[in-house]
PyMOL CGO cylinders between C-alpha atoms (Angstrom):
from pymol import cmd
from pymol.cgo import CYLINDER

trace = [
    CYLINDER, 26.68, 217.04, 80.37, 26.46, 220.74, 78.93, 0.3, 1, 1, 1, 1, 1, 1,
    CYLINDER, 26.46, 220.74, 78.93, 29.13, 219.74, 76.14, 0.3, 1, 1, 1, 1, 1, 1,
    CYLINDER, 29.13, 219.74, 76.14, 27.18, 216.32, 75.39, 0.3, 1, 1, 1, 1, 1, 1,
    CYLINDER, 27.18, 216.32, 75.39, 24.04, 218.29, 74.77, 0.3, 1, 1, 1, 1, 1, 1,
    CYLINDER, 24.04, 218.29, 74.77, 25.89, 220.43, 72.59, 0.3, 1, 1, 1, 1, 1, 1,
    CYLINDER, 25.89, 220.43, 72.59, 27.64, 217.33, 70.93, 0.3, 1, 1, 1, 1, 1, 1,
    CYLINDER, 27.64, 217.33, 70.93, 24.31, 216.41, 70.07, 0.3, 1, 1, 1, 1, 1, 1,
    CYLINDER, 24.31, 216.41, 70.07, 22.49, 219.62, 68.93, 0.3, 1, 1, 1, 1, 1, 1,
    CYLINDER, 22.49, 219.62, 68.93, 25.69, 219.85, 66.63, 0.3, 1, 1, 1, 1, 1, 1,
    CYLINDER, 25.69, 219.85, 66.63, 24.88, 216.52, 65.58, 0.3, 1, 1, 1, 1, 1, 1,
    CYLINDER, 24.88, 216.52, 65.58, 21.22, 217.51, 64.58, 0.3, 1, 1, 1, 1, 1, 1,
    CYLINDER, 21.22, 217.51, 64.58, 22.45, 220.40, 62.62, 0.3, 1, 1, 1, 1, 1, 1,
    CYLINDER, 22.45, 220.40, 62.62, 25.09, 218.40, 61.02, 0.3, 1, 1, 1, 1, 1, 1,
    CYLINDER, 25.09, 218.40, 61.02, 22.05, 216.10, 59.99, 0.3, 1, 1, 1, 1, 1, 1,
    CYLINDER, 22.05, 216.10, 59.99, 19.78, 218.46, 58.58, 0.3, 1, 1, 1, 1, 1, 1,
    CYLINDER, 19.78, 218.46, 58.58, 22.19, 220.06, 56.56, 0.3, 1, 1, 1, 1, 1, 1,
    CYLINDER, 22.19, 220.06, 56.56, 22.52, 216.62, 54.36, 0.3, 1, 1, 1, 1, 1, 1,
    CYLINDER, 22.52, 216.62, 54.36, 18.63, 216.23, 54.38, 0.3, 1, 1, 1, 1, 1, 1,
    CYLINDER, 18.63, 216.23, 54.38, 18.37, 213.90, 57.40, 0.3, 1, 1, 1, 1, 1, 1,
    CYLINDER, 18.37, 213.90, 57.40, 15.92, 214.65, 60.43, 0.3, 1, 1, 1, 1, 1, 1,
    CYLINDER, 15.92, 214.65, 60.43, 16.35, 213.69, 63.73, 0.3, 1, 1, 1, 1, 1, 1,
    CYLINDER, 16.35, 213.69, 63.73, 14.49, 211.02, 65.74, 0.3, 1, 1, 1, 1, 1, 1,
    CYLINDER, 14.49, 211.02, 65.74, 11.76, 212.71, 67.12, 0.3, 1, 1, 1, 1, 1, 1,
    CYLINDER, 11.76, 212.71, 67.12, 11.08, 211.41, 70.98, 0.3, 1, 1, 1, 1, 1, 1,
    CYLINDER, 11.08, 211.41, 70.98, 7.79, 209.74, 71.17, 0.3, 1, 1, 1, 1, 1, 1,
    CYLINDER, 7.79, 209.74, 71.17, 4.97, 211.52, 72.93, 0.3, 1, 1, 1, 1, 1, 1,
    CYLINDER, 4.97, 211.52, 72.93, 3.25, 209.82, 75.88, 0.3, 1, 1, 1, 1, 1, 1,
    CYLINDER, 3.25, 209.82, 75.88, -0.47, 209.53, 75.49, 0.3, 1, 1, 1, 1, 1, 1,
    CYLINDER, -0.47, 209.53, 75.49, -3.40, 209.30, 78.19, 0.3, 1, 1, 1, 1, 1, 1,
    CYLINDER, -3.40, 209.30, 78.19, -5.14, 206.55, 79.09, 0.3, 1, 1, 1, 1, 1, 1,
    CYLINDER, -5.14, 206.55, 79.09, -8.13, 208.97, 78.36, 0.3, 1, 1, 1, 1, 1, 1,
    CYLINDER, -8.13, 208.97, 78.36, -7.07, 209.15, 75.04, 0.3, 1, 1, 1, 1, 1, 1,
    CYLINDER, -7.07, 209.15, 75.04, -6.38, 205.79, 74.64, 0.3, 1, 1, 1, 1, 1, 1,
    CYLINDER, -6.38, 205.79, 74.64, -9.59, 204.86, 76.31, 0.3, 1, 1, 1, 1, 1, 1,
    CYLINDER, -9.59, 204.86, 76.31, -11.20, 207.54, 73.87, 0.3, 1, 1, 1, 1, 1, 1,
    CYLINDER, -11.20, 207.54, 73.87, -9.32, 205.98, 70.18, 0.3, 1, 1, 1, 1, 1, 1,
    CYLINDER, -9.32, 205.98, 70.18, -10.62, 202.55, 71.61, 0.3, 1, 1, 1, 1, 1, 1,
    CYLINDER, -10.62, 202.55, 71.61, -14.14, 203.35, 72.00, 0.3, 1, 1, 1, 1, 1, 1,
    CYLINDER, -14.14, 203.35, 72.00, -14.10, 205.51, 68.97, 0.3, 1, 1, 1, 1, 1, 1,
    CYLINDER, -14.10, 205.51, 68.97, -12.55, 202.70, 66.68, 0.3, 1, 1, 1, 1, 1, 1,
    CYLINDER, -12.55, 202.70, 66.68, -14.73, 200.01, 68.39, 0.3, 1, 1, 1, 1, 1, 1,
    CYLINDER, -14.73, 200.01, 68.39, -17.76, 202.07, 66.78, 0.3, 1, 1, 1, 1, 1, 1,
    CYLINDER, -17.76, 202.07, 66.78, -16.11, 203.23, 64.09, 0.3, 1, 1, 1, 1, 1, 1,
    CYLINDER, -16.11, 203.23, 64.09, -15.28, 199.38, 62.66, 0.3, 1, 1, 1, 1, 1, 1,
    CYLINDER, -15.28, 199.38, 62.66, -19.17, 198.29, 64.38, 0.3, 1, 1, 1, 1, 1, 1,
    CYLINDER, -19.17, 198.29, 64.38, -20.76, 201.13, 61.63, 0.3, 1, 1, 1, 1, 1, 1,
    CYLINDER, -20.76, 201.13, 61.63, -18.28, 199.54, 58.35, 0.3, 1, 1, 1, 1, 1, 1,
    CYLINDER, -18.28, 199.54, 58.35, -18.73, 196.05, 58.78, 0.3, 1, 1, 1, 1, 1, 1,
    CYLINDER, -18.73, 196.05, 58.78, -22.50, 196.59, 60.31, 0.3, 1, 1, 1, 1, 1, 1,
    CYLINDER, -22.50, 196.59, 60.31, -22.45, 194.25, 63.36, 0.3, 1, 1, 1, 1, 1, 1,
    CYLINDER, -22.45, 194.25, 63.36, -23.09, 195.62, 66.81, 0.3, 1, 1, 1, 1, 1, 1,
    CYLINDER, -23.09, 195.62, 66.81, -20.74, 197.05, 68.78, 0.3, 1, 1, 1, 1, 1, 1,
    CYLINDER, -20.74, 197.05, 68.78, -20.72, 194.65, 71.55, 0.3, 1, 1, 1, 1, 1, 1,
    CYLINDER, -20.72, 194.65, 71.55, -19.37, 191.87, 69.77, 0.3, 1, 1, 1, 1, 1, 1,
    CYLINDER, -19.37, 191.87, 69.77, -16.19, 193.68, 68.69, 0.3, 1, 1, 1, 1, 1, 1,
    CYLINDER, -16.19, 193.68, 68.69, -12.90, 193.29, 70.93, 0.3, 1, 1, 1, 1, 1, 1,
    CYLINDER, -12.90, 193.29, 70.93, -9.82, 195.28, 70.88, 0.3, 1, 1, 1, 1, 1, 1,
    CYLINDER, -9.82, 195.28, 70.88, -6.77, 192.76, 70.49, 0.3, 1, 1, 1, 1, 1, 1,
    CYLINDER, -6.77, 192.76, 70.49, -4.07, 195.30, 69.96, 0.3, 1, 1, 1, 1, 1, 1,
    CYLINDER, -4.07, 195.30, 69.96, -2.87, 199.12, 70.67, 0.3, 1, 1, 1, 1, 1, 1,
    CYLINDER, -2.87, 199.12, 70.67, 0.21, 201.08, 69.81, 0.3, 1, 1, 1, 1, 1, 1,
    CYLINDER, 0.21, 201.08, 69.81, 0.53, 204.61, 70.10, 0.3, 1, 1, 1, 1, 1, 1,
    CYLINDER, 0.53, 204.61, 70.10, 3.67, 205.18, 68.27, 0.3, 1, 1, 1, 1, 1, 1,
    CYLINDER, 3.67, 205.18, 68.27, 4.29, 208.59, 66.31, 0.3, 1, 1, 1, 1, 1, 1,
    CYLINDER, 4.29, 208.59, 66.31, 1.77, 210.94, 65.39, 0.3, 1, 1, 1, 1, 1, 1,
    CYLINDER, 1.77, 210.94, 65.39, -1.24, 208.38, 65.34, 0.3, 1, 1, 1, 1, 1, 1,
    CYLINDER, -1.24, 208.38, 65.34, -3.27, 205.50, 67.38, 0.3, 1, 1, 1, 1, 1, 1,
    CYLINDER, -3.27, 205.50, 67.38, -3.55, 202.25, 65.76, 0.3, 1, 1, 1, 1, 1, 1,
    CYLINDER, -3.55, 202.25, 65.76, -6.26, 200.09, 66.95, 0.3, 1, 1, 1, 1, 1, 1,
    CYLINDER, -6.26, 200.09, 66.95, -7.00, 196.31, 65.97, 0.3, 1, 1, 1, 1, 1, 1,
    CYLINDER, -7.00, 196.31, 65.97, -9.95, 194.76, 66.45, 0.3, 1, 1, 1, 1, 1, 1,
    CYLINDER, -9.95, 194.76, 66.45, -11.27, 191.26, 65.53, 0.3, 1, 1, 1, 1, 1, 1,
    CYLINDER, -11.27, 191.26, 65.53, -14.40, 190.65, 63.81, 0.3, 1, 1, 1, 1, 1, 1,
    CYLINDER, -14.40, 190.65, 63.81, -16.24, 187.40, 64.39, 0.3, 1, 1, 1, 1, 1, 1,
    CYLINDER, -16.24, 187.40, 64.39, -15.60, 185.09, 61.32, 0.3, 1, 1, 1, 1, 1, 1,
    CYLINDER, -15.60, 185.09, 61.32, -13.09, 187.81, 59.69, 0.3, 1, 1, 1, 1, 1, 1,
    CYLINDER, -13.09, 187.81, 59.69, -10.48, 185.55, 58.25, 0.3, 1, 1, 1, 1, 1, 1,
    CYLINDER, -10.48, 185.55, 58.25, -8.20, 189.11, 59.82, 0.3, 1, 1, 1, 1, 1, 1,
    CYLINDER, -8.20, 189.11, 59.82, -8.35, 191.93, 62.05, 0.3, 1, 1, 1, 1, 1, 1,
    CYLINDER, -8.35, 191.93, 62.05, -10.00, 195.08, 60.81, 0.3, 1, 1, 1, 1, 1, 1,
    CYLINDER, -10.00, 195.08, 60.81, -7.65, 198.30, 61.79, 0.3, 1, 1, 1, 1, 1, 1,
    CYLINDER, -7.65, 198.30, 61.79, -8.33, 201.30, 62.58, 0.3, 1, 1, 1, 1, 1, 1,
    CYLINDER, -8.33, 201.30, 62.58, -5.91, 204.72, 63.14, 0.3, 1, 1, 1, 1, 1, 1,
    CYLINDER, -5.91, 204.72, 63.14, -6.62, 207.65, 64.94, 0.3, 1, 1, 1, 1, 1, 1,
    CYLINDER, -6.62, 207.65, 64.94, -5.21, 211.09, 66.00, 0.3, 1, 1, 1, 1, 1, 1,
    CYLINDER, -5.21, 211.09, 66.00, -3.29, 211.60, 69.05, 0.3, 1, 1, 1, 1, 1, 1,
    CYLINDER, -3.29, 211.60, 69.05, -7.09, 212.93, 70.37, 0.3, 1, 1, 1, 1, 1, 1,
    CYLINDER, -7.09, 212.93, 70.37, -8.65, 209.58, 69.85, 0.3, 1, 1, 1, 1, 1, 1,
    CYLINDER, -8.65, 209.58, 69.85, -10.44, 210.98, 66.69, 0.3, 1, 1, 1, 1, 1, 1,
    CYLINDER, -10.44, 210.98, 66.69, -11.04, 208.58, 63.65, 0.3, 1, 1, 1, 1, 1, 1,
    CYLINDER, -11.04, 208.58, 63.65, -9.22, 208.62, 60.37, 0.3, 1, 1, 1, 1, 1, 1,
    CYLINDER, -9.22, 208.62, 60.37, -9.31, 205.15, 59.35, 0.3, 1, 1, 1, 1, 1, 1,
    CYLINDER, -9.31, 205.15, 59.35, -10.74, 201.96, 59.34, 0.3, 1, 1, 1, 1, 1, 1,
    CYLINDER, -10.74, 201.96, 59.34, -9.79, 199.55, 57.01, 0.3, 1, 1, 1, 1, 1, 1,
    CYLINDER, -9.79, 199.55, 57.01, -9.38, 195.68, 56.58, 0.3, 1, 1, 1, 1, 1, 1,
    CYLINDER, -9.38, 195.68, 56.58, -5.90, 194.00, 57.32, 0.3, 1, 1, 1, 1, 1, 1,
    CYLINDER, -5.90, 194.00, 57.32, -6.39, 190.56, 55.41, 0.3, 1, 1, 1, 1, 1, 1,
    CYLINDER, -6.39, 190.56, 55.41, -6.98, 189.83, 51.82, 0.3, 1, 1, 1, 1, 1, 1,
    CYLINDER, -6.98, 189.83, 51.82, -9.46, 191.88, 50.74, 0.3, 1, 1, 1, 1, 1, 1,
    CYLINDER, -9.46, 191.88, 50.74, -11.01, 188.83, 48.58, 0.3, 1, 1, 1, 1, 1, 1,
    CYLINDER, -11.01, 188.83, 48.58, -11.57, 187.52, 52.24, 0.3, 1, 1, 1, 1, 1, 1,
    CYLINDER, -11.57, 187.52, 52.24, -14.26, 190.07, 53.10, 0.3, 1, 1, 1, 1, 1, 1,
]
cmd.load_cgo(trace, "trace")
């Protein structure tokens, strides 16, 4: 086991000599956080498209690399409005996912 870890820091060196990085492993998240990105983006999108809160839903959550993203649907949004986060839940975008001639 000892020589396939070294194998594979070798490996990593190798790589970043030529310019390549290695996959980073992905970092697990709360469900606080989670809970916290939803909420946030829930309000977040609630203030842009000015609708309340309450008739917002979440429809999908991925927490892959550095960021959250958060979709949520919009009643009679031809597409769902996204919204990324921080791995803290904090806010740093909300933006429409369909044509934006749709709006």
């Amino acid at each position: 086991m000892i020589r396939i870890s070294g194998v594979i820091a070798t490996t990593a060196l190798a790589l970043a000599a030529f310019g390549f990085e290695a996959p980073v492993r992905a970092q697990s998240v709360s469900a606080d956080v989670l809970l916290k990105a939803k909420s946030n983006c829930l309000t977040s999108v609630a203030k842009v498209v000015g609708i309340p809160r309450g008739s917002l839903k979440v429809i999908q959550q991925t927490s892959d690399g550095p960021e959250i993203s958060v979709d949520v649907k919009v009643p009679k949004a031809t597409a769902p409005w996204g919204c990324v986060t921080d791995r803290q839940g904090k806010v740093k975008d909300v933006h429409f996912k369909g044509s934006e001639g749709a709006l």
